[in-house]
N, C-alpha and C positions, 0 to 999 in steps of 0.2 A: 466654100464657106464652112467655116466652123464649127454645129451644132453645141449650143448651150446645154446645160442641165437646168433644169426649171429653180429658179432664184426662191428664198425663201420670201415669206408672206408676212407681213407686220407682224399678224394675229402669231403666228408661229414665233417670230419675234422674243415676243413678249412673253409666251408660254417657256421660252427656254431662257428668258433673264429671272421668271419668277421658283429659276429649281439654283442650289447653291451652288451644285457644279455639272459642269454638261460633261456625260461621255462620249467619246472620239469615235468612230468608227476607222476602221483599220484606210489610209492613205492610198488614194491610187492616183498614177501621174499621167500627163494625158503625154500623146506621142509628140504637140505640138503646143508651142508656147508662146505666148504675146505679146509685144514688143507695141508701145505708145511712139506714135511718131510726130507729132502734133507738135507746135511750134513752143508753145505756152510751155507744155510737160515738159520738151526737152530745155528748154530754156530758164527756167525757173532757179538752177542753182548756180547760172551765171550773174543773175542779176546781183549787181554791188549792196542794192536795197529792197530787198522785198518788201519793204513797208510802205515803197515809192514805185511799185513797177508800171513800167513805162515802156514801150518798146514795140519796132515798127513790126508789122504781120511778115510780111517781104520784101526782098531787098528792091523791089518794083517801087519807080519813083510816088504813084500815089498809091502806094497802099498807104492803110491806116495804121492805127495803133491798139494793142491792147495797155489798159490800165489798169490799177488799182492797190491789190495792198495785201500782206498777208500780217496776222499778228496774234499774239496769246489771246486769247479770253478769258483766262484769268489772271494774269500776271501782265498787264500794260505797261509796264517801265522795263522789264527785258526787251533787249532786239531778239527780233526774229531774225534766223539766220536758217536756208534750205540749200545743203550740198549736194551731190552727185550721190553720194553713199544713202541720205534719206530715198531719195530716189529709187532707187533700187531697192530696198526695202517696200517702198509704197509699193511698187510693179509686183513683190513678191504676196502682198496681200491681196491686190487686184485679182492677180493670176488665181489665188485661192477662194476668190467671192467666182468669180467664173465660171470655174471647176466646181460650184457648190458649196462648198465648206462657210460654214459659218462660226463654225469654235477650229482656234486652231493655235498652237504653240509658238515662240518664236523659233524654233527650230525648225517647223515646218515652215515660216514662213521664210528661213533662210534656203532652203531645201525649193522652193520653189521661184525666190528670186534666183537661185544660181543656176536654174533646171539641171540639180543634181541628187536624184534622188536618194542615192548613196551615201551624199555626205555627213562624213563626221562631224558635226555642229560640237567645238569648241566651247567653251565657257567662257571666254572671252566674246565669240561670235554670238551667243546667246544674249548676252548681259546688252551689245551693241544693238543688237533687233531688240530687245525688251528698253533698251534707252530711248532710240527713235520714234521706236511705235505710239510711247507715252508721251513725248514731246509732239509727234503730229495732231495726237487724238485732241490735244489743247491748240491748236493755230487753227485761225479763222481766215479762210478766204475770201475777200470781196475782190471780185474784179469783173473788167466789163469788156466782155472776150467779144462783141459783136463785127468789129473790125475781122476777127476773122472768121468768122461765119459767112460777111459779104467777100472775103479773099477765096472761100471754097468752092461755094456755090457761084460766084455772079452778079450777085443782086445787084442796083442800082440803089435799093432802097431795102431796108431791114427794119424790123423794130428789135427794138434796142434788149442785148441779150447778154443779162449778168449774172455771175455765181456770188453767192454767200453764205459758206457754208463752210462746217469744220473739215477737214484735209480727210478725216478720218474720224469717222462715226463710230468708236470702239468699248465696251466695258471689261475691263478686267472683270476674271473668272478662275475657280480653280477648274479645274477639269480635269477628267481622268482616262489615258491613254493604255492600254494595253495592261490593263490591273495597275496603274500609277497615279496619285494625283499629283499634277506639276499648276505652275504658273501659266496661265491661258489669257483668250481674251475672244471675245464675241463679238464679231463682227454687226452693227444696226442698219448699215446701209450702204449703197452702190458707193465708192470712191468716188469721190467725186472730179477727180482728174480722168481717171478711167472711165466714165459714162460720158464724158467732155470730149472724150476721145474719139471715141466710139459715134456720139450724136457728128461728127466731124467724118467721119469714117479715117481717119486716122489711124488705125491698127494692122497689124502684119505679123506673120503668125512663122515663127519657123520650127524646123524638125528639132524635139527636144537634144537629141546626141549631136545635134549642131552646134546650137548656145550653151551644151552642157558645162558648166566653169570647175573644176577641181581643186582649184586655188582658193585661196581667202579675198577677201572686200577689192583688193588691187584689183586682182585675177579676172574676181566677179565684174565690175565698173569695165574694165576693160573688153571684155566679149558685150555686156550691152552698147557701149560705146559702138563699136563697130559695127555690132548688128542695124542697130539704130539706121547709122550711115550708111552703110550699104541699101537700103530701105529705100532711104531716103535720095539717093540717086538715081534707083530704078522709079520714082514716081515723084514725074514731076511734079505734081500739085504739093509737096511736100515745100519745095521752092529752095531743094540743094541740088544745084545744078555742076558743083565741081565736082569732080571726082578723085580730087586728089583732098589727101586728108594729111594737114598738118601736126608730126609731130607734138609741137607745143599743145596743140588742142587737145591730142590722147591724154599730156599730162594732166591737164586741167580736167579733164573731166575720170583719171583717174583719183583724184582731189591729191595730185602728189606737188606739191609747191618745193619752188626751184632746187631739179631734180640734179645728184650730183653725174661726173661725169659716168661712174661704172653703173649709177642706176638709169639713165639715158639709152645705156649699150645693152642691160638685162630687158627694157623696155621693148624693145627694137627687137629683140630674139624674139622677144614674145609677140607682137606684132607679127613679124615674119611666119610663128608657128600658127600660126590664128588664123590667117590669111592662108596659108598653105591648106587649113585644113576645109577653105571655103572653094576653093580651088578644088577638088577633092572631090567637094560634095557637086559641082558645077555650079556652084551661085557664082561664080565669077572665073573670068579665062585666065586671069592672072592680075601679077600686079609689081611694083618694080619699086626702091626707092629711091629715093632723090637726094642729093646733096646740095649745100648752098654754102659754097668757097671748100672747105675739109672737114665741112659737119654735114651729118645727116638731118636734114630736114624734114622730109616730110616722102609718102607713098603714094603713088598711084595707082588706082584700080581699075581693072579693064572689065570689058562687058561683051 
């Protein structure tokens, strides 16, 4: 088990939204880093409509359903729209309420969704975490996850267990980092996918130079991807019982739509590399890919 750093306190809260700008103390990265395995989290940016979600707990013929709905709170006639890339992002500020931090840059929160703590955070990469962040901190979730609460535990009977609450509790801030002030944001409360997760036990933790991503957003999506799944093979309660993972799925959940033929083949290398390096560490004996007619398909992982 993990040990936490004691979270902050309302009262604390409050004392550091009422100063203009928070200073930073100097970043420190932990050796190990956590991965949401939960049906709901991982499946949130496949749904076609989050404003309609709907969809079974497992693929078990009575399980239930979770419901409900994500949407602006202040802007009601935009759709609401949650990709893989927000995703990743949300994990990297989870990881930073965790670890303690509660002012923190979008830099760092790219630095800790990639668990690299090296990385050169691009202007580009920056501008992408400061766009999502401000979009999550505006969508409101209501949904009614009790379906899988009785899929966890057992139950026969539950009483009825629902979220409604914004994605992300955050206020912009200037803050100042190492004698700088930059664009910041203060974190006001547990993420609420992240505590969902964790009430669920849902979480798994692995070696930071494991998931360490070096690449950009592809790179990044790509090592959670996998990490995730492999996770989720090794325990069942999770309810992914294949262990072969399709191709098409890596695309999709790299948010790369209909990928051409040489970005297919760059895909596949990197898979292979990725795999190779899990192979390595012993998370896995190996793993082989698959063809279907003179395309490649899809990999299997061994255990």
């Amino acid at each position: 088990m993990i040990e936490q750093e004691k979270f902050i306190t309302p009262n604390e809260w409050q004392n550091i939204l009422e100063q203009e700008q928070l200073t930073l103390n100097l970043v420190s990265y932990p050796s190990t880093m956590a991965f949401h395995t939960n049906r709901l989290t991982r499946e949130l940016p496949t749904q076609n409509d989050i404003a309609n979600i709907d969809y079974q707990v497992s693929n078990r013929k009575d399980s239930g359903h979770i419901t409900g709905s994500i949407t602006f709170e202040d802007v009601k006639e935009q759709l609401p729209t949650i990709d893989h890339t927000d995703m990743l992002i949300y994990l990297g500020v989870s990881r930073l309420f965790e670890a303690g931090y509660v002012g923190f840059t979008p830099q760092l929160v790219w630095r800790y969704a990639t668990g690299n703590k090296n990385a050169r955070v691009t202007p580009k990469q920056r501008e992408l975490v400061a766009d999502r962040l401000d979009k999550m901190m505006r969508m409101v979730i209501t949904i009614d996850v009790t379906a899988e609460y009785v899929d966890t535990y057992r139950k026969v009977e539950a009483p009825t267990v629902e979220l409604s609450e914004n994605l992300l509790y955050l206020k912009k801030r200037k803050v100042m980092l190492q004698g700088r002030q930059q664009e910041g944001y203060v974190i006001l409360a547990h993420p609420v996918l992240d505590r969902y997760s964790r009430d669920l036990r849902h979480i798994t933790y692995y070696e930071r130079d494991l998931i360490e991503s070096t690449g950009g957003v592809e790179d990044a999506l790509l090592t959670k991807y996998i990490a995730e799944r492999i996770a989720g093979m090794k325990n069942n309660k999770n309810r992914v019982a294949s262990n072969r993972i399709l191709l098409t799925s890596i695309y999709t959940a790299m948010d790369v739509e209909e990928p051409t033929k040489f970005k297919r083949s760059q895909i596949k290398d990197k898979v292979d590399a990725l795999l190779t390096t899990w192979a390595d560490k012993n998370e896995i004996t190996g793993y082989t890919f698959v063809k279907q007619g003179r395309a490649w398909h899809a990999v299997d992982i061994f255990f």
